[in-house]
N, C-alpha and C positions, 0 to 999 in steps of 0.2 A: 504494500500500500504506500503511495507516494503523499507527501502534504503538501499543495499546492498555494497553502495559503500567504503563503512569503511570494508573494505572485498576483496576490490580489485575488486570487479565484477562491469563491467560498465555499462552491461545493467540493467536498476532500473527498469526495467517493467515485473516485476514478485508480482504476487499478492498471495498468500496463506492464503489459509485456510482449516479449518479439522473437521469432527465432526463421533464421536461414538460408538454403543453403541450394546455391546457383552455380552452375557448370555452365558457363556463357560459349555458345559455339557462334553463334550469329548476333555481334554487334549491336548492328545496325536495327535489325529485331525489339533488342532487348532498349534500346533507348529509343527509340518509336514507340513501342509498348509503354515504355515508363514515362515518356512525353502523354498518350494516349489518356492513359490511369489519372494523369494529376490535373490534364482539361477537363476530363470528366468530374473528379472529385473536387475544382473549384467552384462548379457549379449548383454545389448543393449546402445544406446547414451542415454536415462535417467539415465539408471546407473552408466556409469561413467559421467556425468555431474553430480548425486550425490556425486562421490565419491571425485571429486573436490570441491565439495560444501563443504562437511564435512571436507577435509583436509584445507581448506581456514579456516574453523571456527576453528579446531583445533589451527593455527598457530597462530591468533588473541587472542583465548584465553591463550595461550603460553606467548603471548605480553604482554595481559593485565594483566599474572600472575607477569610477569618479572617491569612490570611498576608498579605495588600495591606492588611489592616486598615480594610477598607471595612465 
């Protein structure tokens, strides 16, 4: 279970995970395909619920850079 709340996100009830495991023989395939997946998935509420996701982590990391003073 991950806590998202140092993030600003209040619902904590998000669990992730990931696994695998690709033998790339055709390229060109495989990044058309993953081109294909992420037009599709910006079109919908998982993908902009990512893209808030990724902009929250963006800003945090922005933070954390400004607080480390890097």
């Amino acid at each position: 279970m991950i806590n998202f709340s140092i993030l600003g996100i209040e619902n904590n009830n998000y669990t992730i995970s990931a696994s695998a495991r690709v033998a790339v023989v055709n390229h060109e395939d495989l990044i058309r395909n993953a081109d294909y997946a992420i037009d599709l998935l910006e079109k919908t509420k998982l993908g902009d619920m990512m893209k808030d996701f990724a902009q929250k982590i963006g800003e945090f990391y922005g933070r954390l850079k400004q607080f480390l003073g890097a």
